[in-house]
C-alpha positions, -999 to +999 in steps of 0.1 A: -517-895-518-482-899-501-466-883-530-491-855-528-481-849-493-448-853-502-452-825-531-467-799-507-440-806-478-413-795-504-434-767-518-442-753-483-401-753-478-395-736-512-425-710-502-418-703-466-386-685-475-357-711-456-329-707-479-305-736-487-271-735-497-283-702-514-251-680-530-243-648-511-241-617-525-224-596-492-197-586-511-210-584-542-244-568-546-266-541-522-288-556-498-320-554-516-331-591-529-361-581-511-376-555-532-361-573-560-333-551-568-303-564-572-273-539-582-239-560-587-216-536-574-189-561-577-166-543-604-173-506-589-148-486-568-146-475-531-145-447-519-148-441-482-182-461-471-194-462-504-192-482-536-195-461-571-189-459-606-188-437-637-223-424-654-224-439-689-214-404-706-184-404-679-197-372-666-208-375-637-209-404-603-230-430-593-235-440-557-243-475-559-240-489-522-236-481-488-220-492-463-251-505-437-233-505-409-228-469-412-240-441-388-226-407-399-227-402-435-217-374-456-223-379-495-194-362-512-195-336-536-171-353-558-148-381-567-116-380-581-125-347-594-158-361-612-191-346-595-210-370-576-248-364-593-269-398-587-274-422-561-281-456-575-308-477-570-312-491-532-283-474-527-288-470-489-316-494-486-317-508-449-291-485-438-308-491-402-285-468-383-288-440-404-309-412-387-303-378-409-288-371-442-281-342-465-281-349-502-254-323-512-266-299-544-252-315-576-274-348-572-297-347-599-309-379-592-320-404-570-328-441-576-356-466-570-361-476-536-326-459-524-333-452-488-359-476-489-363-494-451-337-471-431-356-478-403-345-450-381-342-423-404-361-394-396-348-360-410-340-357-455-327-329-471-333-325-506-308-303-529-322-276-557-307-299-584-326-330-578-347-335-606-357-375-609-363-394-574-372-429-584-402-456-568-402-462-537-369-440-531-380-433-493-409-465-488-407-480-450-387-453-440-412-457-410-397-428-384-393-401-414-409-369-396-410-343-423-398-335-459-395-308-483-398-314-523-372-291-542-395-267-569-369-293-595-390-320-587-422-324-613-432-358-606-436-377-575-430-414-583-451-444-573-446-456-536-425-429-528-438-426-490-450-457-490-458-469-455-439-434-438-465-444-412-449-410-392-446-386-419-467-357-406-454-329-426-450-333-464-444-295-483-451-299-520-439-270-548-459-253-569-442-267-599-456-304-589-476-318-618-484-354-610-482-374-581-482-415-586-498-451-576-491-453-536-472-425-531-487-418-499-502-451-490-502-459-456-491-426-445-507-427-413-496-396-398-504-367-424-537-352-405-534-324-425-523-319-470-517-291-496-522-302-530-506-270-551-518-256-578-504-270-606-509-307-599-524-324-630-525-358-618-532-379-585-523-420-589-542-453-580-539-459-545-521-428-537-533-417-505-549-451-490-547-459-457-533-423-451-565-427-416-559-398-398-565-376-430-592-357-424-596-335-456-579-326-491-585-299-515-584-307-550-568-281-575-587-265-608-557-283-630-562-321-617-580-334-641-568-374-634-577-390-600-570-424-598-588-456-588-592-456-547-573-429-543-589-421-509-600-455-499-593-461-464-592-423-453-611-432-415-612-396-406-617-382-441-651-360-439-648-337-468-633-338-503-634-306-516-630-294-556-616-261-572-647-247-594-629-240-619-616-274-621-632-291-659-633-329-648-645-332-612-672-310-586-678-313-548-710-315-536-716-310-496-675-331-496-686-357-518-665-361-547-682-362-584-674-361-617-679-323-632-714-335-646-727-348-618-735-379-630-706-406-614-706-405-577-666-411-574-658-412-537-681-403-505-654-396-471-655-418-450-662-396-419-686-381-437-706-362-410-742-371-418-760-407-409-782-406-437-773-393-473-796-393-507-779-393-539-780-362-563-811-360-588-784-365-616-763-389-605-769-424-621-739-442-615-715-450-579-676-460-587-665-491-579-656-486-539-669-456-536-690-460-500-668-487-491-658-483-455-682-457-443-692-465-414-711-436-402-736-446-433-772-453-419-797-448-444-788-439-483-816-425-508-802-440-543-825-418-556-821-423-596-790-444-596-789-474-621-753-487-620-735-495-589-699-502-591-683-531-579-679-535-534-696-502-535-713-509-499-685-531-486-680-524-451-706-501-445-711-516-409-740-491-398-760-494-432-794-507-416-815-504-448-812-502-487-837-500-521-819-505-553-838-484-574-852-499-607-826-502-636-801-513-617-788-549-636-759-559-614-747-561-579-711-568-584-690-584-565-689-577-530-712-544-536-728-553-498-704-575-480-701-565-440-730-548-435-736-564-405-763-539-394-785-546-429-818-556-414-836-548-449-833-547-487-856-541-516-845-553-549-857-543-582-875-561-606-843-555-634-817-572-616-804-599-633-770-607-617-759-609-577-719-614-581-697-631-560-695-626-520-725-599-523-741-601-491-706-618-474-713-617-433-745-595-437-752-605-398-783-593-391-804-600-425-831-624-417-849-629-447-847-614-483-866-622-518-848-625-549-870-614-575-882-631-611-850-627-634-822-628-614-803-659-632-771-656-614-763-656-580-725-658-575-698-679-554-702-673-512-730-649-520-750-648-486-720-670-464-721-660-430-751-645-430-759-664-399-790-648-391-808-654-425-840-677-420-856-672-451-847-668-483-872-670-515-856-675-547-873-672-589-875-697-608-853-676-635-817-686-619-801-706-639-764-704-617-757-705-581-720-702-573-704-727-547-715-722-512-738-689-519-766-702-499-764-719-466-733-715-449-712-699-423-683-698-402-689-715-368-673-694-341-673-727-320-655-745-341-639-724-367-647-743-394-674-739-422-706-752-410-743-758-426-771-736-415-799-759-409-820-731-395-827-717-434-850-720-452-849-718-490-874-712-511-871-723-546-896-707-572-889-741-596-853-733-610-837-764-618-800-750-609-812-741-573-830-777-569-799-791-578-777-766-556-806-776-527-799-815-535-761-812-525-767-787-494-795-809-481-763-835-483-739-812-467-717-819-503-704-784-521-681-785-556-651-767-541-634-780-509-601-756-493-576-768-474-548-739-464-517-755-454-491-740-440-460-722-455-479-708-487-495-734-506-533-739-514-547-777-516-584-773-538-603-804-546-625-796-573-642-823-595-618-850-581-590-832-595-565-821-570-541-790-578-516-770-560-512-734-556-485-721-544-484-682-524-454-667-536-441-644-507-425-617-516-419-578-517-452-572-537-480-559-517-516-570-537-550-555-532-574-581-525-604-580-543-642-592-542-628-616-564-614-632-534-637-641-500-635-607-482-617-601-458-631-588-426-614-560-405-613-522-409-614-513-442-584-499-456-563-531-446-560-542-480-527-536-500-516-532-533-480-528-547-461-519-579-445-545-591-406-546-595 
């Protein structure tokens, strides 16, 4: 066991980011390890504040570095007679006293993540001739006020804005086609958005965690609208839908797919308490009441699928029937409804996934009906109110601590709910599951130590998983225990 110890020490050293005797790159390479960029500017010339070199047809100049120190900065036009027309990647990345700049006509384009983290950089002008701006070519520019998109400029790569937590003004041009993943994620200050006409395309993530946006407009030619697009949109009360447009339809803000049948996204301020789901709609998207917490009551109406953490977070929810067809609750489809007092389940369910009914507060007794055979890992932990829960004798899986278990506020560890009682209908996997609660014993023990790395004991085996920290931002999922806090938290990052 020493050498265990001994083992996780080191690893929490190598994960906790203390660098030893680690090679510096000052005067070699841009400052942007972090993102994962590094640009050896070693062998490229200087001129002025800058580092550059020639563009491979020798045509044209690359900006590769910059000078961090620097406050006033004026890219040049040219070099040596050669016109400057690209500015390299991370460029001017954590050029913290840089507050405006001007990217003189001529550039054409601009690299991944090349203003990325100038901290106090709060006005950007874009030239005519910019054609290409790369990922994350403005992310955790965190005081950038406004911005203007040249009519050049098709394509709005992925993480562009990401985390421009001030960016209140954004003006797109009516020759945008596509907009990526996280382009606008965490872009808490836009109240107010203008998709144009010609957009095609909107990414995963794009707009999540943009919480003060309170409506968007989507046009007849966007006909791709990626996964949790919207999520975390607090003030978001309406999503509204062109007619004309072939792949998606509004109904009263709620967003659908043209057919009506896929419930995609309902806003999260939308304004009613209660809501009943269209005749024809049979499915809900994964996430797609997550975090509304003006939800009271919901009519499913005909619904028979319902996607994975569909309910998560819906903190006002009181009461729910799952209509009959439905198979599966997956994953965390009603984790955090802590004001669920009752729910009906129908007599097709077969599987309750993972963290289901995570922290469902105020539920105080529920009956699993005759062929359920699953009922996943954490499935009812912290419901701290349940007293009663009656179980078939058709399960033939209960996942690690699903029944019985909570968080004790007193003594914030995980503690055994003697107050339960557990009905068992004669499966032999719940009897079994019942034998090692009765004895306080579960399959899976965690231990978080600190600095990154995970200790499990499972089966007497002991292994080691180590938390890489880095740049990477990654969107926790039910596969995980939730998370509790406002929803829109979670974070998800393209990977470089």
């Amino acid at each position: 066991m020493n050498r265990l110890w001994k083992l996780a020490i080191a690893t929490w050293i190598f994960c906790s980011g203390i660098q030893i005797a680690l090679p510096a790159y000052a005067e070699e390479s841009s400052n942007a390890e972090e993102s994962g960029i590094v640009i050896d500017t070693s062998d490229d010339l200087v001129y002025d504040v800058f580092t550059y070199h020639q563009t491979d047809d020798g045509n044209g100049i690359v900006i590769t570095s910059c000078d961090t120190a620097a406050s006033q900065i004026e890219i040049p036009t040219e070099i040596d007679g050669i016109p400057v027309t690209e500015i390299g990647d991370a460029a001017f990345m954590s050029c913290n006293f840089l507050t405006t700049i001007e990217i003189p006509e001529g550039i054409e384009v601009i690299g991944e993540s090349a203003f990325a983290s100038c901290s106090i950089l709060y006005e950007v002008t874009l030239p005519e001739s910019l054609r290409e701006i790369g990922p994350g070519a403005f992310e955790s520019c965190t005081t950038l006020l406004s911005i203007e998109i040249p009519s050049s400029v098709t394509t709005l790569p992925d993480a562009l804005f990401y985390g421009c937590s001030v960016l209140g003004n954004v003006t797109l041009p009516d020759t945008l086609q596509s907009i990526g993943n996280e382009t606008f994620y965490s872009c808490t200050g836009l109240t107010e958005f203008t998709l144009p006409k010609s957009l095609t395309s909107i990414g995963d993530y794009a707009f999540q965690n943009c919480q003060k946006l309170t409506g968007i407009s989507i046009p007849a030619a966007c006909s791709q609208i990626g996964s949790y697009a919207f999520d975390g949109c607090q003030a978001l009360t309406e999503i509204m839908v062109a007619p004309d447009n072939p792949a998606y339809t509004s109904q009263d803000g709620v967003l659908f797919t043209k057919d009506g049948s896929v419930l995609i996204r309902y806003p999260q301020a939308y304004a009613q308490a209660d809501y009943t789901v269209p005749d024809n709609c049979t499915k809900l998207e994964n996430w797609s009441f997550i975090g509304s917490t003006t939800l009271q009551a919901i009519d499913l109406n005909q619904v028979t699928e319902i996607g994975e953490d569909c309910f998560y977070y819906c903190t006002s929810l009181a009461s729910i029937t799952i209509p009959e067809g439905v198979t599966t609750l997956d994953g965390a489809a009603l984790a955090y409804c802590m004001a669920l007092t009752e729910i009906t389940l129908p007599s097709t369910l077969e599987t309750i996934g993972d963290h289901c009914f995570y922290a469902c507060t105020a539920l105080e007794s529920i009956t699993v009906p005759e062929g359920v055979t699953t009922i996943g890992e954490q499935c009812f932990y912290n419901c701290a109110a349940l007293k009663e829960i009656s179980l078939p004798s058709t399960i033939t899986e209960v996942g690690d601590m699903a029944l019985g278990y909570y968080d004790s506020s007193e003594t914030s560890q995980m503690e055994r709910m003697d107050q339960l009682v557990i009905r068992n209908g004669g499966s032999d996997a719940v009897r079994d599951y019942l034998n090692r609660w009765e004895h306080g014993e579960s399959s899976i023990a965690v231990w978080l130590i600190a600095g990154g790395v995970v200790v499990i004991l499972a089966a007497g085996i002991i292994t080691l998983v180590l938390i890489r920290r880095n740049h990477n931002r990654i969107r926790p999922t039910s596969r995980h225990a939730p998370e509790r806090g406002t929803h829109g938290s979670a974070k998800k990052h393209h990977k470089r």
